[in-house]
N, C-alpha and C positions, 0 to 999 in steps of 0.2 A: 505541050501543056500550056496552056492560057495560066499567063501570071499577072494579077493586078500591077501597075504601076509604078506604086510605092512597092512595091517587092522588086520590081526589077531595078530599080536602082541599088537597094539593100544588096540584091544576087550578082551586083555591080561589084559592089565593095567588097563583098566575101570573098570571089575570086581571083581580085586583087589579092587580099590578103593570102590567100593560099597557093596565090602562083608565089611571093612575095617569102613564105617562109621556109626553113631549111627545112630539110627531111628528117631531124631530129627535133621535135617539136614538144615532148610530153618531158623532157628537162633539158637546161640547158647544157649545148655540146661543149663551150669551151672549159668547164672544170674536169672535162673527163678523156677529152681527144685533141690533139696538139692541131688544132684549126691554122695555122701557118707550115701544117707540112703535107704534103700528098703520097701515097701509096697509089699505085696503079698495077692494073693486069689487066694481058690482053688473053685472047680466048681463053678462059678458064673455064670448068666443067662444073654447073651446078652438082652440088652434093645434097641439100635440104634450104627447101624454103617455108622456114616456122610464119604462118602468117598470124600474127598473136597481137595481142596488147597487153604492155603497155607499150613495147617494139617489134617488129616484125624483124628478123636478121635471116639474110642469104647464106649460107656455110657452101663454100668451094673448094677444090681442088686448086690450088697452082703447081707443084708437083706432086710425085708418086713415094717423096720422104715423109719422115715421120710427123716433121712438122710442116707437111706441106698443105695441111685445113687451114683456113681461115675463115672469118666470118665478119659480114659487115651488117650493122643497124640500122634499119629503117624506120618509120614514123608508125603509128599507133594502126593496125587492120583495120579499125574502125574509120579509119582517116582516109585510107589510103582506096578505104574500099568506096568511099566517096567519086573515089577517082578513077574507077574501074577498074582497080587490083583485085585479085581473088586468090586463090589456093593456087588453081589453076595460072596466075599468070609466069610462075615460072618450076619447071617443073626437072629432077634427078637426071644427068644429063647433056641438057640445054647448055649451050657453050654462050659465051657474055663478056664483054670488054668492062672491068669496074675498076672505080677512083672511088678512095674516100681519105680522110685525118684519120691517121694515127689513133689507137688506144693510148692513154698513158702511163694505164700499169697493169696493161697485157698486152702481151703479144698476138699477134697472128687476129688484131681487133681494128675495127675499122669504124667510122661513120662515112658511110653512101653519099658522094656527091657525084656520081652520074655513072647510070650502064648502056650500054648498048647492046642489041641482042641481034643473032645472027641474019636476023632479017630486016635489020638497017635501023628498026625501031630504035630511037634516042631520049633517056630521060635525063632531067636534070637532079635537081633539089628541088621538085614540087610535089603536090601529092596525088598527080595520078600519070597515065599512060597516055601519051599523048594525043594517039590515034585510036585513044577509046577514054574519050572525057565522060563521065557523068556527072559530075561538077553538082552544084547545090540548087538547081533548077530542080530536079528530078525528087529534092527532097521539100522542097516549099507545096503546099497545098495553096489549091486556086480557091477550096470551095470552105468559105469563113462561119464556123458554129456561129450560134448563138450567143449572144453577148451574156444573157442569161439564163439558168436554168427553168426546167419547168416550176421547181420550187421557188423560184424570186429570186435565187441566191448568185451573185455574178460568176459567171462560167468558164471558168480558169483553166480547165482539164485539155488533157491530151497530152500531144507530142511536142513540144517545144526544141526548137534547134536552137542553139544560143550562138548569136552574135559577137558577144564579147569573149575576148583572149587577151585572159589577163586582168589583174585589178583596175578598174577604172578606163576600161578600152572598150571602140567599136568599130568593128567594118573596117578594119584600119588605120585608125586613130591610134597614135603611141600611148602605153600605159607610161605611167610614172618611172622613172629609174628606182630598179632594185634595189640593187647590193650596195651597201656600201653608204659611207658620209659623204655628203653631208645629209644624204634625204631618208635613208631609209625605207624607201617606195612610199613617201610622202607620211612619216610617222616620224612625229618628235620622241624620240627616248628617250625614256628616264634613267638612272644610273644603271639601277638592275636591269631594263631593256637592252640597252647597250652593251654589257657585261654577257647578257645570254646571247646578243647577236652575234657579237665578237667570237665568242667560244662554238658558235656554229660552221660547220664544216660543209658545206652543199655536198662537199666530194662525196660524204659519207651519210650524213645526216639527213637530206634530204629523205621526208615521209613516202613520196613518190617514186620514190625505188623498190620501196616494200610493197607496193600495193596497199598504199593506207589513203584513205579518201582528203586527205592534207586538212582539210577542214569544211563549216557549210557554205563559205563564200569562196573561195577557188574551186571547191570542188562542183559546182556548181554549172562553173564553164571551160574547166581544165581540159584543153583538147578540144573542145567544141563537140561535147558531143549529144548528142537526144537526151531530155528529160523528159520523164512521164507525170504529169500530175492527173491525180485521179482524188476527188471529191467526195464526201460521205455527211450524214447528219450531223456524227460527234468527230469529225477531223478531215484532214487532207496528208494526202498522203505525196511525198516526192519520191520517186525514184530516181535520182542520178543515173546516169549512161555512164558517168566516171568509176569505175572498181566498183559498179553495183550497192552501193549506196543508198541504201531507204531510208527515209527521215519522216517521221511523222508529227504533225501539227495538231496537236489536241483541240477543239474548238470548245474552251471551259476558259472560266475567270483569271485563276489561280495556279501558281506550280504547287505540285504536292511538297510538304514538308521536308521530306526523305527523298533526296536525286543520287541516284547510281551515275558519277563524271562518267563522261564519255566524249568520244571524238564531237559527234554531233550535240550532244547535250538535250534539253530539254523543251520542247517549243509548245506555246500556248498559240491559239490566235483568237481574231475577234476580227466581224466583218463592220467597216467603219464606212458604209456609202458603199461604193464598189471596190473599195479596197482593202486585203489583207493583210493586216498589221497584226507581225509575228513578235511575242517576244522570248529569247533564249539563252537560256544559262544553264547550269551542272557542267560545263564543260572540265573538261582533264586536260592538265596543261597540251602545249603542244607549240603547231608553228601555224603564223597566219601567212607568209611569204613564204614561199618552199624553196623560190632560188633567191629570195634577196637574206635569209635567214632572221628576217623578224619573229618573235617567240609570243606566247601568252600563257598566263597565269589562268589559273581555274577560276579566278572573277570575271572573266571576259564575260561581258555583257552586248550580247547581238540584240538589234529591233532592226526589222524589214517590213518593208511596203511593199506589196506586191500586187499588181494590175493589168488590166488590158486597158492599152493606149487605144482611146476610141475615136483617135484619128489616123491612127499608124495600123491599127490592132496588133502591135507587138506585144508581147507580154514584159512589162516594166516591173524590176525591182529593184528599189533603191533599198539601203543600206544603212544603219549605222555602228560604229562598234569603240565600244570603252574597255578602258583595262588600267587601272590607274596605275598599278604597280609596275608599269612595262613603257607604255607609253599618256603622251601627254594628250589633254581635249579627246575630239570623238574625233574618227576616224570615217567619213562619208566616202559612199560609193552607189555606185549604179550599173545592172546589169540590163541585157535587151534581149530578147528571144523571138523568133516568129513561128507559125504551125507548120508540124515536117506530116507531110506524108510517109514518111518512113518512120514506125516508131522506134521505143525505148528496142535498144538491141543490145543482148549481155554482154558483159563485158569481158568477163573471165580471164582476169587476168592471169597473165602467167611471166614472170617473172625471170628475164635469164640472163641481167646484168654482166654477173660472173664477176671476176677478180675486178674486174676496173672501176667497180663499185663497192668495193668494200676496203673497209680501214686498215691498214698494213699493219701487220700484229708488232 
C-alpha cells in the first residue's frame, strides 16, 4: 500500500508506541497485579481463548486439580487484532510456555508478559504476533476525500484512527502524570476536587471496568481505537470504537431548556470557517481521568474545535474544559486522528474482570 510521507512518519511513531506498551493497556496494571512478581508455566494446555474487549484472557490448564485453571489478561481484541491476533490464533488444546504478574485479589489471575508456542513463535508485551504483524499501515488510507462536501460544508466524515493515548499525548509523546499531587494530570484542585479525588479508588472505581465510555474526551481515544464520523444537514454524528459510543452534535444555536445529565451530555455545534466548534454541557457528574481519579460536577462545561489540518490532513481536535467547583482555570487539550481504511468496528464489550476488580465487601 502507497502511504503519503507525512503518514509514514506518523505510522513511525505509532509503532513505536505500540511495540512500546504493555499488554494491559485499556487500564492500568499496577493497581490490580503485583508488576514486581512473576508466575510462569511451562507447556501448559490451552483451555479457552475469550478474544473480547475490553481484555482478551487465555484460560489454561497447569494441572488436572481443582484449582489447577488459570487465566491470564491480554490487551483489548480490537488492539491486538491490529497485530494479527484472531480467534484463531490460539486455539483448546495448543500447549504454550506463559509469564505474567500476579492478580492481587485473585488467585489463579495473571497479566501476560510473554508466551511462546509450540512452534518456536515468541511474543512479548506488545500487541501483536511477531511473525504476522499487521501493524497500522494496513489501517491508514493512501487515497485522501475531499476536503469538502458537495454541499460547501468542510468534510470531516469517515474513519478516523486516533493518534493520541491519553490526555494530552501523540505518537509517543508522554501525557501529563496522572495520579496523584502534586499535578493531578495537570489540573489544579479545588478543595472539593481534591476531596473527590482522594476518596477515588482506581482499584474499584474506575468507569472503565464497567464498560462506561469514561467520558467525551478520553473516550474519544481510549485504546486507540476507529471513530466513525458521519455528517447530516441538522448534526454530526460520532460514533466512538470505545464501548460503542454515539454522541451527537445538534447543528442549531441553542441547548434546549430541559437536558436529561448524561455521560455524554448535550452538544450543539456551529461551522466557523472550516471549523467545528462544539459546545457541551447536561453532563452527570462522573470522572474526567479514569486512572489518575480526577472527578466532575454536572457543571462541567466542554467547547471543541474540531478540523482537518490542511497540511497534515489529520483530523485536529482541540479542547477545552471548566468545572469551577472541582478544579481551577480551563483545562486545554488536543487530540490528532488520521483516515483508517478499516472502519468503525463494534466493540461489544464484554466484561470479565472478576474478583480483582471488585471492592472487598
Amino acid at each position: 500500500m502507497k502511504i503519503h510521507s507525512f503518514l509514514a512518519v506518523l505510522l513511525a511513531l505509532v509503532v513505536a508506541v505500540f511495540s512500546s506498551l504493555p499488554a494491559v493497556a485499556h487500564h492500568s496494571a499496577v493497581p490490580h497485579f503485583d508488576m514486581s512478581q512473576e508466575v510462569s508455566f511451562q507447556d501448559v494446555e490451552v483451555v479457552e481463548w475469550k478474544f473480547v474487549n475490553p481484555h482478551s484472557y487465555i484460560y489454561f490448564k497447569v494441572d488436572e486439580s481443582e484449582d489447577g485453571l488459570w487465566r491470564c489478561e491480554m490487551s483489548a481484541a480490537t488492539l491486538l487484532g491490529r497485530g494479527g491476533w484472531s480467534q484463531e490464533s490460539m486455539l483448546p488444546g495448543d500447549k504454550i510456555d506463559i509469564a505474567g504478574a500476579p492478580g492481587k485479589r485473585e488467585a489463579n489471575l495473571c497479566a501476560m508478559t510473554s508466551i511462546s508456542f509450540s512452534d518456536g513463535t515468541e511474543i512479548g508485551q506488545t500487541r501483536g504476533l511477531r511473525e504476522n504483524q499487521v501493524g497500522v499501515a494496513e489501517t491508514l488510507e493512501s487515497d485522501r476525500p475531499a476536503i469538502h462536501q458537495q454541499t460547501g460544508q468542510p468534510n470531516i466524515s469517515g474513519a478516523w484512527l486516533t493518534l493520541s493515548f491519553g490526555p494530552g499525548s501523540k505518537g509517543g509523546e508522554p501525557a501529563p502524570p496522572q495520579q496523584g499531587a502534586p499535578t493531578w494530570g495537570g489540573y489544579e484542585l479545588t478543595a472539593a476536587g481534591l476531596a473527590a479525588a482522594e476518596a477515588y479508588d482506581v482499584r474499584f472505581d474506575d468507569p472503565a471496568l464497567g464498560c462506561h465510555p469514561i467520558n467525551i474526551i478520553e473516550g474519544w481515544n481510549h485504546d486507540q481505537h476507529v471513530n466513525q464520523i458521519e455528517q447530516y444537514d441538522d448534526r454530526v454524528t460520532i460514533q466512538y470504537g470505545y464501548v460503542d459510543f454515539l454522541r451527537t452534535i445538534y447543528l442549531t444555536d441553542e441547548h434546549p431548556d430541559i437536558i436529561e445529565p448524561s455521560a455524554g451530555g448535550h452538544s450543539i455545534g456551529r461551522w466557523v470557517d472550516n471549523v467545528l466548534v462544539v459546545d457541551t454541557i447536561g453532563f452527570e457528574s462522573g470522572v474526567l481521568l479514569h486512572q489518575g481519579g480526577v472527578s466532575h460536577t454536572a457543571d462541567l462545561h466542554v467547547v471543541e474545535r474540531i478540523y482537518r489540518d490542511p497540511q497534515t490532513d489529520e483530523l485536529v481536535r482541540n479542547y477545552e474544559l471548566t468545572d469551577p467547583a472541582y478544579f481551577v482555570g480551563t483545562r486545554q487539550g488536543v487530540d490528532y486522528s488520521v483516515m483508517s481504511a478499516r472502519g468503525y468496528e463494534r466493540y461489544n464489550c464484554t466484561e470479565l474482570g472478576g474478583e480483582n476488580n471488585q471492592r472487598p465487601e
